[in-house]
N, C-alpha and C positions, 0 to 999 in steps of 0.2 A: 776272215783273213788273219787275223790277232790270231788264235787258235793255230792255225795252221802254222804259223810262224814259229809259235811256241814251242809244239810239238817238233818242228824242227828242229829248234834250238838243241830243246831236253835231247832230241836220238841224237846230232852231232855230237852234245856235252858229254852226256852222259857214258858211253861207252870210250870216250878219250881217258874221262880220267878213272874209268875202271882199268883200262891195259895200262897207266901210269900207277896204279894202285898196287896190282897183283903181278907185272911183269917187270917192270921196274927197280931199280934199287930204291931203300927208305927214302935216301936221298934228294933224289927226283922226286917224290912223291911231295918231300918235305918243302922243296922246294916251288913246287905247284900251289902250295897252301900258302907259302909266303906272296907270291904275284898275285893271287887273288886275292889274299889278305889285304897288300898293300896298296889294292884297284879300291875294296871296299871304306878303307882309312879315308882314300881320298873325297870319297861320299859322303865320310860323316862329316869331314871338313868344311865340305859345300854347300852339307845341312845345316851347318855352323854359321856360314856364312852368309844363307838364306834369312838365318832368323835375328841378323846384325849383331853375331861374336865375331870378333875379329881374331880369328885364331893364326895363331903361326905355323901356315901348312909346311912352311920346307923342314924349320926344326920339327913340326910331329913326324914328318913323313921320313927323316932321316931316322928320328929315334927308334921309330915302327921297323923300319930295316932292319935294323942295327939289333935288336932287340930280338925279331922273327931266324933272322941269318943266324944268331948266335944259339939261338936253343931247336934248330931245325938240324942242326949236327951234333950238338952235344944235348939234346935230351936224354937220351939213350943211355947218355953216362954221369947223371947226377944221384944216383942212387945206388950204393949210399955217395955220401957227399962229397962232390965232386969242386977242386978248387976253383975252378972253370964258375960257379954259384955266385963265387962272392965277388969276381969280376965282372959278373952278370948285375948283381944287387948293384955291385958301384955305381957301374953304369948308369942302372934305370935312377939312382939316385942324382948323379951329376946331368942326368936329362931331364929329369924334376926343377933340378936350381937354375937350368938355360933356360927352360922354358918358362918359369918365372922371369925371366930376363930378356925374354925374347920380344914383348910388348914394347919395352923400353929404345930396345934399338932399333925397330919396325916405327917409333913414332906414333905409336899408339893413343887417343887422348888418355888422360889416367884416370876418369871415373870406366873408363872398360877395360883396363888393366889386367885387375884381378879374373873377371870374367872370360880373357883372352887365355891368358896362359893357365886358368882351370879346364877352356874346353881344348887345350892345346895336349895338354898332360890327359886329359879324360879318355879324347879319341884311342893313346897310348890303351892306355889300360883299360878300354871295355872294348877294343876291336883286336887290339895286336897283339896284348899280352894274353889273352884268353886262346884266340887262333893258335896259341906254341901247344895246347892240351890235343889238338888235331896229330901235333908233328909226334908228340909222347904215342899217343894211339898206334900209331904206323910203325914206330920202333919196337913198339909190343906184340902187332902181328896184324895184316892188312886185313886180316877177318873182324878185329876191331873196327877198325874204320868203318866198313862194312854193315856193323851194326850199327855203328853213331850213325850212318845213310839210313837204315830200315826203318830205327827208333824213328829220326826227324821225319821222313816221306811219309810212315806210315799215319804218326800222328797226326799229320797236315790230313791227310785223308779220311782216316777218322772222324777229325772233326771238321772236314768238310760236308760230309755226307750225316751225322750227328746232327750238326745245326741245321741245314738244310731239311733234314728231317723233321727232329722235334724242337726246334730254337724258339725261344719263347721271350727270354729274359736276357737282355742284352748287356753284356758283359763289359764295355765300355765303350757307349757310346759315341763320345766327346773325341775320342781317339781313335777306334774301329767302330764303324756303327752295325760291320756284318758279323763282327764277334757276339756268340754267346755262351751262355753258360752251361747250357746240352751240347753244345759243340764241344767246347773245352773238357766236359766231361767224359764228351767221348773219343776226345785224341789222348786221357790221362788211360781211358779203361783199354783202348789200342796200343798205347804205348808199354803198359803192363804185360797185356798180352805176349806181346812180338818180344818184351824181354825175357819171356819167360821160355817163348818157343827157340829163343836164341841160345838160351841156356843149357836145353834140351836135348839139342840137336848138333851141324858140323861148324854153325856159325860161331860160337863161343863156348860149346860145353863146359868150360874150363871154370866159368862163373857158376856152374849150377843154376836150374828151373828157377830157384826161389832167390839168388840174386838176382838172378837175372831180370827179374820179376822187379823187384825193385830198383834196381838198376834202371829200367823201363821207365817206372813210372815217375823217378826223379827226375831221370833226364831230359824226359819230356814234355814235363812241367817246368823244370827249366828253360826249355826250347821254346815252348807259350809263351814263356814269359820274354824272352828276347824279341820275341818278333812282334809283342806289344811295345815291351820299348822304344821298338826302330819306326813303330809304326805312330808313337808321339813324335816323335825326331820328326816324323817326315810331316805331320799334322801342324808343328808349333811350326816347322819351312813355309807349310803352304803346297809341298810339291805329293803327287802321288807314288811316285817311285823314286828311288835313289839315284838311279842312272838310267842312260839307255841302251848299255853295250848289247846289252841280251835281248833280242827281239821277241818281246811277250814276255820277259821275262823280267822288267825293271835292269836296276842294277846287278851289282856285285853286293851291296850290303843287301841288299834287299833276300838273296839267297844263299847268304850264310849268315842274315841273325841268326838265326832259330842253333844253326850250330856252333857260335861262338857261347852260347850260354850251355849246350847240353853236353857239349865237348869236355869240358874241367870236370862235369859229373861224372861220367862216365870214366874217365882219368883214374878217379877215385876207385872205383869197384875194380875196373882194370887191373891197376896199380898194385891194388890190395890183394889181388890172386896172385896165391903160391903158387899157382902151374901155368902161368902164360908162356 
């Protein structure tokens, strides 16, 4: 029944925000990754609050706005530099010095002080401010995006069928006990592949086989690595999933760690091609 559910999920999900992807303006698309963004913040909030940090959900959750809305329209035009940057920097910086101050008027006791407004400021910047390299991608060209999906899904599959195969030696126990290190190795040698085929081909030629190639293989090494992160988070809660909006499918953070870490990589090889 779990299964069946899933697979539900994924064919409604799925093909929505492919026609929000490739039919849509950037906009809308940009905009998609902000509401799911901002679904996912509230999870880590929760895992925060599971594991007794007392964070300040409304300042994080405004600043994650504030921060997504702003570079989900102007990505596009910070390069070269755009003055639109250093209204952005201000910002995330007078959101640093609230949210140090945010414990204080919350009534916080003050040995969790520090603790409150570090996980308050953290959620910003390991959930929201990464999620803006999604909105860059889509500015670049929706076949980007595209590949940041192939790299993540395939790797996930890769090393699902990898470990499941030859998994021997368990890659972290304490915090995944189904992670291994055949596995990992074989979402690193799928995700090489798929960048290379991407680079080859109509999905991204533009990077070249042999960026492409590594483009791959960062980024989803990158992507491993997020979705072990999320999967401490969810381990030091106590909880198996992040949420339950997605029937089989946990939360919202739970299906876009992997691409809050691979997304900024990919950024970079993007970025860095003369002919997108």
């Amino acid at each position: 029944m779990t299964l069946a559910r899933r697979e539900l999920a994924a064919a409604i999900a799925i093909p929505i925000v492919m026609a929000v992807l490739f039919l849509a303006p950037p906009l809308a698309f940009n905009l998609l990754v902000d509401a799911v963004t901002l679904a996912a913040l509230w999870e880590f909030y929760r895992l925060a609050e599971k594991t007794g940090l007392p964070v300040a959900k409304t300042v994080g959750m405004a600043g994650g706005a504030a921060l997504l809305l702003f570079w989900a329209v102007f990505w596009g035009h910070v390069f070269p530099p755009h003055p639109g940057l250093i209204v952005a920097l201000g910002g995330l910086i007078a959101f640093v010095f609230l949210s140090s101050l945010a414990p204080l008027a919350a009534k916080v006791e003050l040995p969790q002080a520090l603790g409150a407004a570090s996980g308050t400021v953290f959620g910003v910047l390991s959930v929201a401010l990464p999620a803006t390299a999604m909105c860059f991608l889509r500015m670049a060209s929706p076949r980007a995006v595209l590949l940041l999906f192939l790299l993540v899904w395939g790797c996930d599959s890769f090393a699902y069928y990898a470990g499941k195969t030859f998994g021997r030696h368990k890659l972290a126990p304490r915090v995944s006990p189904n992670k291994t290190w055949e596995g990992t190795i074989g979402g690193f040698v799928g995700g090489t592949l798929i960048g290379a085929a991407a680079g080859a081909w109509w999905i991204f030629p533009e990077i070249g086989p042999v960026r492409g190639a590594l483009a791959g293989a960062l980024a989803t090494s990158a992507g491993q690595i997020g979705d072990l992160v999320e999967s401490m988070w969810k381990r030091g809660a106590g909880v198996k999933d992040s949420g339950t909006f997605l029937p089989g499918h946990g939360g919202f953070y739970d299906r876009i760690d992997s691409l809050l870490y691979a997304a900024p990589v990919l950024t970079v090889f993007i970025g860095g091609s003369s002919r997108f």
